[in-house]
C-alpha positions in Angstrom: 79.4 -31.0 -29.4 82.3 -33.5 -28.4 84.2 -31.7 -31.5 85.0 -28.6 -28.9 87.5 -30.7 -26.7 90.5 -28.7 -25.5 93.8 -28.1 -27.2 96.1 -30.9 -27.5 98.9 -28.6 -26.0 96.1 -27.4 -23.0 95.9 -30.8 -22.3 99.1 -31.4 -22.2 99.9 -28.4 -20.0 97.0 -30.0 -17.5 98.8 -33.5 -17.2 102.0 -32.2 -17.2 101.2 -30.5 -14.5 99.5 -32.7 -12.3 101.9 -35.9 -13.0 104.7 -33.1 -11.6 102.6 -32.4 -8.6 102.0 -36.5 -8.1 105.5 -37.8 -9.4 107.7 -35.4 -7.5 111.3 -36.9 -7.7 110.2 -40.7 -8.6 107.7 -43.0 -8.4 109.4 -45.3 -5.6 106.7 -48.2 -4.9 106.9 -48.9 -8.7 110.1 -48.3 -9.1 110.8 -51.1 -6.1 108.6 -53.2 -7.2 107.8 -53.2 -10.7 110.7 -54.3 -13.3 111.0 -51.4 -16.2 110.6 -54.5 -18.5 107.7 -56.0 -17.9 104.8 -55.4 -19.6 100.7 -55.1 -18.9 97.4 -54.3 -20.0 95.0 -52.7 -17.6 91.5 -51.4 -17.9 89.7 -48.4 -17.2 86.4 -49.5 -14.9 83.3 -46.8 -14.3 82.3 -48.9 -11.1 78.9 -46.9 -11.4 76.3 -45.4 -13.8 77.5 -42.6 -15.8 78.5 -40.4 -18.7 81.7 -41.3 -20.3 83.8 -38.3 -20.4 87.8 -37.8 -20.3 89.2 -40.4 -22.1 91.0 -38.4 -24.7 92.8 -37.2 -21.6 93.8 -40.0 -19.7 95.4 -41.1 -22.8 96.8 -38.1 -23.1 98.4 -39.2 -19.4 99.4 -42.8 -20.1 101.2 -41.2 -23.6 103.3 -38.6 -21.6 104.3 -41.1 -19.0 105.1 -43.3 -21.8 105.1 -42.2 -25.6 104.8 -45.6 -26.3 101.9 -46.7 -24.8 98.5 -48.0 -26.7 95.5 -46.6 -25.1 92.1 -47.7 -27.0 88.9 -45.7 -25.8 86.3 -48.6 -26.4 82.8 -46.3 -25.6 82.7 -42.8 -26.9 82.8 -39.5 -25.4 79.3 -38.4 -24.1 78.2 -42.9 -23.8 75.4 -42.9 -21.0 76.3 -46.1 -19.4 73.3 -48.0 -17.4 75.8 -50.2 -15.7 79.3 -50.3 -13.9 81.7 -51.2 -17.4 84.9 -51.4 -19.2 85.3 -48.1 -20.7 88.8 -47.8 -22.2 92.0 -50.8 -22.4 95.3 -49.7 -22.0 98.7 -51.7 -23.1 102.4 -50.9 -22.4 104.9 -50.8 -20.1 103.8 -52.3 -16.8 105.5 -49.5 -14.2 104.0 -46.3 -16.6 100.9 -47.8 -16.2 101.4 -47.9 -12.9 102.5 -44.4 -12.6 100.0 -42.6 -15.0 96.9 -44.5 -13.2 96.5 -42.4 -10.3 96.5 -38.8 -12.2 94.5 -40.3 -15.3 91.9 -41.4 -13.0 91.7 -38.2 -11.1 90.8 -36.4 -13.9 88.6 -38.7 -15.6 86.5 -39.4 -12.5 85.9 -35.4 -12.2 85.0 -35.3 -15.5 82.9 -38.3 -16.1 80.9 -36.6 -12.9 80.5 -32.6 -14.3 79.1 -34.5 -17.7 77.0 -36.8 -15.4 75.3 -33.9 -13.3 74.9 -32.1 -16.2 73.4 -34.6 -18.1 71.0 -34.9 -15.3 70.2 -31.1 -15.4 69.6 -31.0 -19.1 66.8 -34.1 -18.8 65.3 -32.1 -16.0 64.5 -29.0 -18.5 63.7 -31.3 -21.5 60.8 -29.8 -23.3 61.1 -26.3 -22.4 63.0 -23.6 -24.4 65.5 -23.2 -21.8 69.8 -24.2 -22.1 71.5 -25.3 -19.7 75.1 -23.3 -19.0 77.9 -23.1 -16.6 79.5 -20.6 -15.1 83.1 -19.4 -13.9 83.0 -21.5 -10.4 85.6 -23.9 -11.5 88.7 -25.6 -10.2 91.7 -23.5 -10.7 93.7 -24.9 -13.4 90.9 -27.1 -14.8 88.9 -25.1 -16.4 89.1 -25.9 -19.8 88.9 -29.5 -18.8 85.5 -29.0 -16.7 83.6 -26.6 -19.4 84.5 -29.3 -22.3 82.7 -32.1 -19.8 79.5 -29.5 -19.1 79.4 -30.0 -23.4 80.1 -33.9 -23.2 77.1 -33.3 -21.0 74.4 -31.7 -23.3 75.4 -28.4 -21.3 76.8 -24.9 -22.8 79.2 -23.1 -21.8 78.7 -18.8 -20.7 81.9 -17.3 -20.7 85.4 -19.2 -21.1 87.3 -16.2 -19.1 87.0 -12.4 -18.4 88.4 -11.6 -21.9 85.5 -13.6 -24.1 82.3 -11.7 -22.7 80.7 -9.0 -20.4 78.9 -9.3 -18.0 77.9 -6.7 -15.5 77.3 -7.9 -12.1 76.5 -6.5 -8.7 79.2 -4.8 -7.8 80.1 -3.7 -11.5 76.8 -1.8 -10.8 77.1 -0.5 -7.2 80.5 1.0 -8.7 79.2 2.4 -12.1 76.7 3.7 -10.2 73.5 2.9 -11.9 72.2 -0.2 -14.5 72.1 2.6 -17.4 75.5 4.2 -17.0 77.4 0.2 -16.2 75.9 -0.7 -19.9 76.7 2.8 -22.0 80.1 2.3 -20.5 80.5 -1.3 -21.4 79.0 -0.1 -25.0 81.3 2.4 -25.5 84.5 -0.2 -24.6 83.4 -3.0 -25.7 85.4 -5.1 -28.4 83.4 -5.8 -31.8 81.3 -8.8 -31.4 81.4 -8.8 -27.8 77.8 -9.0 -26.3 77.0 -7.0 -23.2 75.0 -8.7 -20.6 73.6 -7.2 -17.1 72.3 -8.8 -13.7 69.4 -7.4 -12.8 67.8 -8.0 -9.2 64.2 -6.3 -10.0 62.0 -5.5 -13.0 62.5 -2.3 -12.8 66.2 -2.7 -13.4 65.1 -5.2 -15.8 63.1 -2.0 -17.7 66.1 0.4 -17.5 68.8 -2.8 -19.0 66.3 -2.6 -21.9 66.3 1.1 -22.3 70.2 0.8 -22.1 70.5 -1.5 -25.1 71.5 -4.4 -23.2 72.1 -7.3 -25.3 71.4 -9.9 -22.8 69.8 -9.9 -19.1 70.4 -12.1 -16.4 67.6 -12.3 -13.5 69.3 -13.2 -10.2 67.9 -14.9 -7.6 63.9 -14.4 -8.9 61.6 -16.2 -7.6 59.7 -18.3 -10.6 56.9 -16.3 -10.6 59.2 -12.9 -10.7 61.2 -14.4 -13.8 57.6 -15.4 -15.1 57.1 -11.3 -15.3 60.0 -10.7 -16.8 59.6 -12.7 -20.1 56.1 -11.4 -20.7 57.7 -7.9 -20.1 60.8 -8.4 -22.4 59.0 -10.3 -25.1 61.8 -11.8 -26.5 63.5 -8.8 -27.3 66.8 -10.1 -26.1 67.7 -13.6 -24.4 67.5 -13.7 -20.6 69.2 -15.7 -18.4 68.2 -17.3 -14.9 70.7 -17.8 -12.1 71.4 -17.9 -8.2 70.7 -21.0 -6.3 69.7 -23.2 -8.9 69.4 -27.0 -8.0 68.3 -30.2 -9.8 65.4 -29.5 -7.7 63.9 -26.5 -8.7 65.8 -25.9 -12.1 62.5 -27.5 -14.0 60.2 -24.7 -12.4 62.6 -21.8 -13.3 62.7 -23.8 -17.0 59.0 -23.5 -17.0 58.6 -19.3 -16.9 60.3 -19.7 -20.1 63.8 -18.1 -20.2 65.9 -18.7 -22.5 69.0 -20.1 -20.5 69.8 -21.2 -17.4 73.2 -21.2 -15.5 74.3 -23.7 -12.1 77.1 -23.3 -10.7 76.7 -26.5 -9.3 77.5 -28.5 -12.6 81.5 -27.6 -11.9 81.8 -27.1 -8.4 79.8 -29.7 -6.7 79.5 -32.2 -9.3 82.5 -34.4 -7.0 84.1 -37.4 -8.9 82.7 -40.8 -10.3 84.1 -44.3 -9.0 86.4 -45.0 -11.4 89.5 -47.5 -11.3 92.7 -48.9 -13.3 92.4 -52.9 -12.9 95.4 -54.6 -14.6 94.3 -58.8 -14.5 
């Protein structure tokens, strides 16, 4: 699972771009303050209960800042940690420590959290059949970063982008016109080894996605005891997905009618950040 981290050059992409954003023209505090040969070590804190996730990036920060900084990860990706701790030590020059820290902990207090609520969603289906996957609600220009913490998490991921999967939605269908005609269009388009997967609303758009040849349904919004329909009626011809509104609070009950996945929103766009901080002794 943790094997599926990002591209080394995504990555770098990421921080470059958000030690622009933070940098600007010149860190001045450190650059009053801080002489450029003085050196530190400082250490990466989780100040509170979580899954470890991120690491590989911030080193990735602390590196560009400084190419010659040492960055050791002492927990691994995915550690569930009981208690506040010392995840990570990092040695080098005192004022690109100083200048990495915000940006490195930005990113791994967002995804430390995404793997953390995650986490908490997969326990809260454990023993069922169901999977737990994201969707496409992420933060612009984080997305990679925020789908490789929902798999630090225990969580998988549904689509990546438009271009790795289909899925025909709503307004796909209020367009095409009907369930059947959306899917034989999609079919007839559709790149080899692409699957096709519909939204559905009711069972009887559930019965004409079947007839279509649709190779994966989604049930929107169903109440538990709609989806629990559905699976008796589909009979595990093909997967079926729940989503709309799910909640660590009602995600075990929509687990229970026994689909096959379910997908929250939530685990990328309300998951918020972890308390997480840079303490040089």
């Amino acid at each position: 699972m943790h094997g599926f981290r990002p591209p080394d050059p995504v990555i770098a992409r990421i921080v470059a771009e958000a030690l622009a954003e933070d940098i600007g023209r010149g860190d001045l505090t450190t650059q009053a303050t801080v002489p450029p040969d003085v050196r530190g070590t400082a250490e990466l804190r989780f100040r509170v209960p979580g899954v470890v996730c991120g690491l590989p990036v911030a080193a990735a920060v602390f590196r560009q800042v400084d190419p010659d900084t040492v960055f050791v990860a002492l927990v691994p990706e995915g550690e569930r940690l009981t208690l506040p701790a010392t995840v990570a030590r990092v040695e080098g020059r005192a004022a690109a420590l100083l200048t990495a820290e915000r940006v490195a902990l930005n990113l791994v207090a967002r995804m430390a959290a995404t793997a953390t609520l995650t986490r908490r969603y997969v326990d809260a289906v454990a023993g069922t059949r169901a999977q737990i996957l994201d969707t496409r609600k992420t933060t612009p220009g984080l997305r990679a970063l925020e789908k490789y913490a929902v798999r630090v998490g225990g969580g998988r991921n549904h689509r990546l982008g438009l271009d790795d999967g289909i899925l025909i939605k709503d307004n796909h269908l209020r367009i095409a016109g009907s369930v059947a005609e959306a899917v034989a269009r999609t079919h007839r388009s559709a790149p080899p080894g692409i699957r096709v997967e519909v939204e559905v609303e009711t069972l009887d758009e559930l019965r004409e996605a079947l007839a279509a040849g649709a190779d994966m349904i989604l049930l929107d919004n169903m109440p538990p005891a709609l989806m629990r329909e559905a699976v008796v009626l589909v009979a595990g011809r093909v997967p079926l997905e729940a989503s709309g509104g799910v909640t660590l609070e009602t995600v075990r009950a929509i687990a229970e009618t026994g689909v096959d996945f379910i997908s929250a929103g939530a685990l990328t766009h309300s998951a918020g950040s972890l308390d997480i901080a840079l303490d040089i002794p």
